[in-house]
C-alpha positions as CSV (number, residue, x, y, z in Angstrom):
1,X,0.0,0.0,0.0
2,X,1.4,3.4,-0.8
3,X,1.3,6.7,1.2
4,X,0.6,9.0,-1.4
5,X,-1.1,11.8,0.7
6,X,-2.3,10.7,4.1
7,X,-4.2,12.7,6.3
8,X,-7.8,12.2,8.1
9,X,-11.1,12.7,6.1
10,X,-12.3,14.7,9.4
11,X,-10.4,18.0,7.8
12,X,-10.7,17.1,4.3
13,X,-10.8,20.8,2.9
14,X,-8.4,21.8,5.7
15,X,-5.9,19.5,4.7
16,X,-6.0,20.0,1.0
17,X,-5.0,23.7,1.9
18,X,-1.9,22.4,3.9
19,X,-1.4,19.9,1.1
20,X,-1.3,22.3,-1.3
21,X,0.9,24.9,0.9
22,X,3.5,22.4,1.1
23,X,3.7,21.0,-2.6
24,X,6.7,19.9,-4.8
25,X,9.0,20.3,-1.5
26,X,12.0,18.0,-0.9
27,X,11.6,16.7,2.5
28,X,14.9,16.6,5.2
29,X,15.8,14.2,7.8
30,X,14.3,14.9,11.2
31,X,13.8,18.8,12.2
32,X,16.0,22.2,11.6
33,X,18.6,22.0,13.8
34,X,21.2,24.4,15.0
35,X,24.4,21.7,15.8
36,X,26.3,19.6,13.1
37,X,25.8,16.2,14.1
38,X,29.0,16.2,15.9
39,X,27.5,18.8,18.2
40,X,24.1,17.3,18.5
41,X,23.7,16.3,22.1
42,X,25.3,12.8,23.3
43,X,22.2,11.1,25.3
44,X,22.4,10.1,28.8
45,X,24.8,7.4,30.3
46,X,23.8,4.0,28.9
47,X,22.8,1.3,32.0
48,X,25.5,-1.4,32.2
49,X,24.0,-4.8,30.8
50,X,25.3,-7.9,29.8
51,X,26.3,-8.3,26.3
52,X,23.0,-10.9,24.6
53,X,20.0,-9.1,26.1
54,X,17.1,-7.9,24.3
55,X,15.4,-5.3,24.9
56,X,12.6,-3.1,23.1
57,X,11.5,0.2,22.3
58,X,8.4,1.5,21.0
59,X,8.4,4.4,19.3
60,X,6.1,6.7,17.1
61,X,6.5,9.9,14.5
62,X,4.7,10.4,11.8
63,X,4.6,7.1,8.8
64,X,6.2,3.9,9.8
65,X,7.4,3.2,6.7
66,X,10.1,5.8,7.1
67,X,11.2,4.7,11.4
68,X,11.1,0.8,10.2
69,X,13.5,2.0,7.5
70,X,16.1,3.8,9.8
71,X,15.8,1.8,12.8
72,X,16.4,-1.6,10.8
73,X,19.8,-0.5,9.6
74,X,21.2,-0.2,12.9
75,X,23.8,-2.3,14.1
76,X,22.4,-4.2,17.6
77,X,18.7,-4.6,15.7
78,X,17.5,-7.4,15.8
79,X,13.9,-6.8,14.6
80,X,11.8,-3.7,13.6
81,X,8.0,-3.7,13.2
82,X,5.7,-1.7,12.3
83,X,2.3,-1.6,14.3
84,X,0.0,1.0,16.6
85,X,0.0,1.8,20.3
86,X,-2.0,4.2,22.3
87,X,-5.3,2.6,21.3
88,X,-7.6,-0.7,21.8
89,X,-7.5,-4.0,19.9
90,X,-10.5,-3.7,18.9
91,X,-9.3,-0.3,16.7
92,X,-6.1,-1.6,15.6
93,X,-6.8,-1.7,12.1
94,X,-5.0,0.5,9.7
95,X,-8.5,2.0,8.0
96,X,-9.5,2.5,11.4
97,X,-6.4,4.3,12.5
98,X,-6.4,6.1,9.5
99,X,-9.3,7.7,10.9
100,X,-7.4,9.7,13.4
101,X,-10.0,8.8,16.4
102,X,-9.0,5.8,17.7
103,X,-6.4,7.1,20.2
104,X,-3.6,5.2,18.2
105,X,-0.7,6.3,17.1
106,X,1.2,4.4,14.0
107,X,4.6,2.9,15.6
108,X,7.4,0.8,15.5
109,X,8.5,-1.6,17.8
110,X,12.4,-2.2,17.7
111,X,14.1,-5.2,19.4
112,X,18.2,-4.5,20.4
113,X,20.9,-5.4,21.9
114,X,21.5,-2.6,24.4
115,X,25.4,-4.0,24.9
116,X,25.5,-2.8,21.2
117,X,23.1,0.0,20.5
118,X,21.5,1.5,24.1
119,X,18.1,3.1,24.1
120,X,19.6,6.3,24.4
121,X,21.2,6.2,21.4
122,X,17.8,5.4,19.7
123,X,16.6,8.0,21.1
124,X,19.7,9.9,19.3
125,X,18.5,8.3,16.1
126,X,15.0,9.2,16.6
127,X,15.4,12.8,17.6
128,X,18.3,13.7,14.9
129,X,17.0,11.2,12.1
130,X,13.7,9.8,12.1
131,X,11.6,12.5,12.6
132,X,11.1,16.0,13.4
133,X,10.2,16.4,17.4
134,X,9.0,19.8,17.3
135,X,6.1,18.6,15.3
136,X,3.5,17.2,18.0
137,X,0.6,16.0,15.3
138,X,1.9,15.9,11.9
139,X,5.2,15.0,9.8
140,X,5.7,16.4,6.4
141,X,2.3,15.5,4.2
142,X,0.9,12.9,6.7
143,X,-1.6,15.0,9.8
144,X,-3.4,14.1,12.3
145,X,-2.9,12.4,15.8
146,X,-2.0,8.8,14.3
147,X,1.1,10.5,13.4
148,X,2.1,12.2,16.3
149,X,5.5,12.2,18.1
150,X,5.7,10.1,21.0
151,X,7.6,7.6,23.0
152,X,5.9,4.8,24.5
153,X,8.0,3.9,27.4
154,X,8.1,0.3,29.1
155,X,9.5,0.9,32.5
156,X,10.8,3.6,34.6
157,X,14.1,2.9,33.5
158,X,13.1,4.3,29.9
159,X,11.3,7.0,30.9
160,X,13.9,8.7,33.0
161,X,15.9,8.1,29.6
162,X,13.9,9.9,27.5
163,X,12.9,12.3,30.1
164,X,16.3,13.3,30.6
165,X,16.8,13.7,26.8
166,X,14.4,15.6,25.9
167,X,15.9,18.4,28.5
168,X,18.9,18.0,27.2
169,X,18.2,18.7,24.0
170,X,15.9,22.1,25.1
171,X,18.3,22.8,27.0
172,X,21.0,22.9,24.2
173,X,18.4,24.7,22.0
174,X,19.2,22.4,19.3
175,X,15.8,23.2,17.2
176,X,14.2,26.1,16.9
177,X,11.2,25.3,19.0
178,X,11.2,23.0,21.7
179,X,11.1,19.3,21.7
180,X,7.0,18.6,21.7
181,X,7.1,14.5,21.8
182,X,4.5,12.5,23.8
183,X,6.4,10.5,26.6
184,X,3.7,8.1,27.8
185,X,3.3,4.1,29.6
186,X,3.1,1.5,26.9
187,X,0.0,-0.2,27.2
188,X,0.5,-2.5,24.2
189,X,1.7,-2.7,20.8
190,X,-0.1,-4.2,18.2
191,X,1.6,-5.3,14.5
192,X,0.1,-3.6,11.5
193,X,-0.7,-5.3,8.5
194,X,1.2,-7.9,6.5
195,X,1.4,-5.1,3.8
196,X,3.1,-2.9,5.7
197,X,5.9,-4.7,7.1
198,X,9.7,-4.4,5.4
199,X,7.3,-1.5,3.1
200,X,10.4,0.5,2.7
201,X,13.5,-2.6,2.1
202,X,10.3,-4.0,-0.3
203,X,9.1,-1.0,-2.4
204,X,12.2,1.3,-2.0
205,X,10.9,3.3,-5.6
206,X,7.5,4.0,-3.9
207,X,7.2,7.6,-4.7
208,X,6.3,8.5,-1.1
209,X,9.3,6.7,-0.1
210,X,11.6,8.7,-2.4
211,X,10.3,12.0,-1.2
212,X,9.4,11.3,2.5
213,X,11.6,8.1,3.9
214,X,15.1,7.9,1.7
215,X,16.0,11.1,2.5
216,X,16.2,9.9,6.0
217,X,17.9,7.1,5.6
218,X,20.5,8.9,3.7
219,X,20.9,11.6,6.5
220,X,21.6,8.7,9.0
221,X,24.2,6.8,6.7
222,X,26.2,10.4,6.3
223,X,25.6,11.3,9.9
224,X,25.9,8.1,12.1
225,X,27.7,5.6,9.9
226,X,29.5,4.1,12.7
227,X,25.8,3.1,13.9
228,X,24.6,1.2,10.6
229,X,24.5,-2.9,10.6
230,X,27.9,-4.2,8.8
231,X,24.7,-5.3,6.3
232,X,22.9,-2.6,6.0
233,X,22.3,-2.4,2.7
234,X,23.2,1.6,1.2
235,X,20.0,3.6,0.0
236,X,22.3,4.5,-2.7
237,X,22.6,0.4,-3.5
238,X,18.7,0.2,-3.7
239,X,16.5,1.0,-6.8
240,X,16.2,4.2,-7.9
241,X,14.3,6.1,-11.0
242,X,15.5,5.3,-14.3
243,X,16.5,9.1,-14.3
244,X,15.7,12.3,-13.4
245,X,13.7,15.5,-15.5
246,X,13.8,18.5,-14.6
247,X,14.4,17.4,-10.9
248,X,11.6,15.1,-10.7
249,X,12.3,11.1,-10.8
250,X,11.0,9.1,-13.8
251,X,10.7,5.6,-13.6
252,X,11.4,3.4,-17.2
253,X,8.1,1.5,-16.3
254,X,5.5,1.2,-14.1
255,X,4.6,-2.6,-14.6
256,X,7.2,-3.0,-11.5
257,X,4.9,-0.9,-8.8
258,X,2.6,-2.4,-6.8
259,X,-0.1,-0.3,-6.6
260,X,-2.0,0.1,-3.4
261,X,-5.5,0.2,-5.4
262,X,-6.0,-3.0,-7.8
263,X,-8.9,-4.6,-10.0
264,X,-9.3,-6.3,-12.9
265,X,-10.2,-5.0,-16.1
266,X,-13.3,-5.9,-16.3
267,X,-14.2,-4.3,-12.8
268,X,-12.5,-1.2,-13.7
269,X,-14.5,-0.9,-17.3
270,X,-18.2,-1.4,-14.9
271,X,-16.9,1.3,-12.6
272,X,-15.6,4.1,-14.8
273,X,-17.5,3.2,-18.3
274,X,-15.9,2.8,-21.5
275,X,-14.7,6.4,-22.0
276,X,-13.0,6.7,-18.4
277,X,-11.8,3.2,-19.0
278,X,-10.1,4.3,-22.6
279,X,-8.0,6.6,-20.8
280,X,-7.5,5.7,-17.1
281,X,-6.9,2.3,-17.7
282,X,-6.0,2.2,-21.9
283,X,-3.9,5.4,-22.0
284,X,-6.3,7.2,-24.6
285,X,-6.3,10.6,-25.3
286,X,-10.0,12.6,-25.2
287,X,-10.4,15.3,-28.4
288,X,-9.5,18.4,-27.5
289,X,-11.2,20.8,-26.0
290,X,-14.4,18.2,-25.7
291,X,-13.5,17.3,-22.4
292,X,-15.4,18.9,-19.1
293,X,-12.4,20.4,-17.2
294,X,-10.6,22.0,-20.0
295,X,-12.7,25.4,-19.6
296,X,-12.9,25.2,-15.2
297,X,-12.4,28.2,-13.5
298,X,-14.0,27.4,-10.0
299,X,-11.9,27.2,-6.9
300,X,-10.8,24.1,-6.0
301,X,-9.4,20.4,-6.4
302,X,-9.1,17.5,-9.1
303,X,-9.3,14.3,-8.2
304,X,-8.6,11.5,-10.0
305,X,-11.8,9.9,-11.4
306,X,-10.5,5.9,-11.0
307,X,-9.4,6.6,-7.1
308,X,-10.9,9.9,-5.4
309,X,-6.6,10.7,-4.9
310,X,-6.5,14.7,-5.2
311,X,-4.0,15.1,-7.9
312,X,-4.4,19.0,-8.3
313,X,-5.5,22.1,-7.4
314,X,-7.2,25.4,-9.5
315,X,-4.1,27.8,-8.4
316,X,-2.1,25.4,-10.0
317,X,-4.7,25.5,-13.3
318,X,-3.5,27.7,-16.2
319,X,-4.9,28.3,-19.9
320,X,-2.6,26.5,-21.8
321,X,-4.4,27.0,-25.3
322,X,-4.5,23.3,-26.1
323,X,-7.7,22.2,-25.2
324,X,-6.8,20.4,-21.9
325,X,-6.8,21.0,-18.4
326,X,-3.0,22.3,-17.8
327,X,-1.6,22.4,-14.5
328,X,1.6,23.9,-13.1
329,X,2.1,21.0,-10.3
330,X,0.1,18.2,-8.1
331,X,-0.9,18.9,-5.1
332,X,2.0,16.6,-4.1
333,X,4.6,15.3,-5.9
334,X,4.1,12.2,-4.5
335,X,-0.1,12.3,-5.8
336,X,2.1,11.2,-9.2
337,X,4.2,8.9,-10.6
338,X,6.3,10.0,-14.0
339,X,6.7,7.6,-16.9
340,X,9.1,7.4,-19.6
341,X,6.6,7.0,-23.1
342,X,8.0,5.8,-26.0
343,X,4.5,5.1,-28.2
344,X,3.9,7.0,-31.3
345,X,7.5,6.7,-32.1
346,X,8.5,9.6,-29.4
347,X,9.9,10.2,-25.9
348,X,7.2,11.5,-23.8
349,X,6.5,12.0,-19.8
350,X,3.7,10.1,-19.2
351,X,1.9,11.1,-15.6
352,X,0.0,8.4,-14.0
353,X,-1.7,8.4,-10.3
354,X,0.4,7.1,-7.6
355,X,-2.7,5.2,-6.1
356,X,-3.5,3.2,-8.6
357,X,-1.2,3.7,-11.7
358,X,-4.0,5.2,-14.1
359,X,-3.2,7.2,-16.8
360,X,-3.7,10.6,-16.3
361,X,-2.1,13.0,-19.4
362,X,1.4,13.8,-20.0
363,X,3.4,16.4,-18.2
364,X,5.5,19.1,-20.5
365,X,8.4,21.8,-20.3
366,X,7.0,24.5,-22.4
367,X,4.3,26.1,-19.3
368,X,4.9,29.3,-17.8
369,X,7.3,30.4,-15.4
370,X,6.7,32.1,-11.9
371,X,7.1,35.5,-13.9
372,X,4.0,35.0,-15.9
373,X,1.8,33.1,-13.4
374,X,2.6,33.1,-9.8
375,X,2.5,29.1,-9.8
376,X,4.2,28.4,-12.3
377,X,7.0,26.0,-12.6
378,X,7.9,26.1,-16.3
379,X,6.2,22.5,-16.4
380,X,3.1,22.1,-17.9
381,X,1.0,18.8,-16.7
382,X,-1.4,18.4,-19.4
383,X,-4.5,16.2,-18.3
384,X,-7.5,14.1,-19.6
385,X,-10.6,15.8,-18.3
386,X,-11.8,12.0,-18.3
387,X,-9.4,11.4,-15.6
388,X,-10.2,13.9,-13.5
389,X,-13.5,14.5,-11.4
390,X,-13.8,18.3,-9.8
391,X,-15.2,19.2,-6.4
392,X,-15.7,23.0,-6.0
393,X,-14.4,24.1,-2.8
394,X,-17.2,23.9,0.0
395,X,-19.6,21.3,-2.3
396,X,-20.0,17.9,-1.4
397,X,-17.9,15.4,-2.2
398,X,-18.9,12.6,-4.0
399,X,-18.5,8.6,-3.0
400,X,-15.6,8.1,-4.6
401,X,-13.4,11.3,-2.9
402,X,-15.0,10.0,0.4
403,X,-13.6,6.9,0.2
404,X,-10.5,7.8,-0.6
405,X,-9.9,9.6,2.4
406,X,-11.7,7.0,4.9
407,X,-9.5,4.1,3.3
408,X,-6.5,6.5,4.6
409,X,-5.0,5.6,1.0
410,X,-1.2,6.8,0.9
């Protein structure tokens, strides 16, 4: 499953305005900080323990995709999963944590050797690394409390740890803001999904994982490499795009993604109807200037007509002249996934949807610049109306949208 934009359905308008604030943005490892990692505060004296005992931490901040991918290339872990804590059995259920009411958080449980890696230095990890601690609810596209920043603690021993930490750090005014992170009793942990387990080591050219996660990891193998596993394998050794345009990754093909949104053919032609299905799920092209987007002026957000992802908003919309919706950007570079194209004899950037890998249109160098239109990138992402579905700002949105957002699809 892939976390293309995740966020509560609770604040759906709300969040499309922060989604939108914080497009085409390049993510860094854990928060601002004011120390070079050689001055970044050393954590409290490690217990004295004999060398073979396992012990575990549970830990949360923001996607666990990204925390299993760190923690699991440390040397002394033994085991990383990914899970929920703060909540009930009965709500640990990703669609139901999704929701943001069940009290969970999403977390990762990590098993070590603290004769070889100590708590505190996880915490290190965690604080410098994983995540950004100054953010109490929300890191980088994914908001709401299932993403907060917390330590789950599982006897006093910990919590004087992180306690101590934590005022260390403030103390060293190493962020900007001070250290907001939860440090609660850990009632109980419970495993997420089969799906979601190894996500990162198993889809490491997830497009939420090249924008959100890798970026991490890489920040921990330039900053701590005397902490990685002797086998930790490089994120520079793991797949990446076939190549990069204009900034933006670009896979050769997109028959090697696993899509978190699947059907057959047949149940994709009874859902959309044979002209969607020509170009979602066929890669046709509507006639110009036939389609019902092309000429859309209203405020507010495009959604892809196979899924309910949001793929763009109206700021982003310019007149392009061609007879297609034209936008400057997604609402979130991760909303898409670039495609070399070959067909027609010709080497074009397809655009699909990162949800469900329909095609979507084709995405051009010839739009405006922020000169002539205050959003514009120089890119131009020229879109099937017949892809799309529109929501006005403040209407309702239909089934499809809804869904989307309760499924907490990423």
């Amino acid at each position: 499953m892939m976390k293309t934009l995740r966020t509560s359905s609770v604040a759906l308008y709300g969040a499309l305005i922060l989604f939108a604030l914080a497009s085409c943005s390049t993510p860094s490892a854990g928060a601002t900080n004011t120390r070079s990692a050689a001055d970044f505060p050393s954590p409290p004296a490690a217990k004295s323990v004999s060398p073979g005992s396992l012990e575990t931490a549970v830990l949360a901040g923001g996607c666990f995709w990204g925390m299993e991918g760190v923690f699991e290339r440390l040397n002394g872990v033994s085991d990383v999963v990914s899970g929920y804590s703060g909540g009930a059995a009965k709500d640990a259920f990703y669609d139901l944590v999704s929701s943001g009411s069940t009290g969970h958080a999403e977390a990762v449980r990590v098993t070590f050797d603290p004769s070889v890696v100590s708590y505190g230095t996880l915490l290190q990890v965690y604080f410098r690394i994983a995540h950004d601690p100054t953010q109490l609810n929300y890191q980088g596209p994914d908001h709401g409390t299932q993403y907060r920043s917390a330590i789950f603690y599982g006897d006093e021993a910990q919590r004087k740890v992180a306690e101590a930490y934590v005022k260390i750090i403030d103390d060293a005014k190493v962020f900007p803001a001070p250290v907001v992170t939860r440090i609660v009793p850990l009632v109980q942990f419970y495993p997420a999904e089969d799906y979601h387990q190894d996500f990162m080591r198993l889809n490491p050219d997830y497009p939420y994982i090249l924008y959100n996660d890798r970026p991490k990891v890489e920040a921990l193998e330039r900053t701590y490499p005397a902490l990685l596993a002797a086998n930790a394998i490089p994120a520079a050794m793991a797949p990446k795009p076939a190549g990069t345009w204009h900034g933006l990754p670009v896979v050769a093909s997109a028959s090697g993604i696993s899509f978190p949104i699947t059907k057959t053919d047949a149940q994709w032609q009874e859902e959309l109807g044979d002209a969607r299905f020509r170009v979602l799920r066929q890669a046709g092209t509507e006639r110009a200037f036939t389609g019902d987007t092309w000429d859309e002026h209203r405020t507010g957000t495009f959604y892809s007509a196979a899924t309910g992802q949001p793929l763009f908003r109206s700021e982003t919309k310019f007149e392009s002249g061609t007879g297609w919706p034209s936008f400057s950007k997604p609402v979130d570079q991760g909303a898409v996934v670039l495609v070399i194209d070959r067909s027609f004899g010709t080497e074009r950037v397809e655009v699909i949807d990162s949800s469900s890998g329909s095609h979507l249109g084709h995405v051009f160098d010839d739009g405006p610049g922020p000169s002539t239109f205050t959003e514009g990138t120089g890119l131009r992402y020229c879109m099937n109306s017949a892809s799309m579905i529109f929501v006005p700002d403040g209407a309702k949105a239909p089934p499809i949208v809804t869904a989307y957002w309760l499924a907490g699809s990423r």
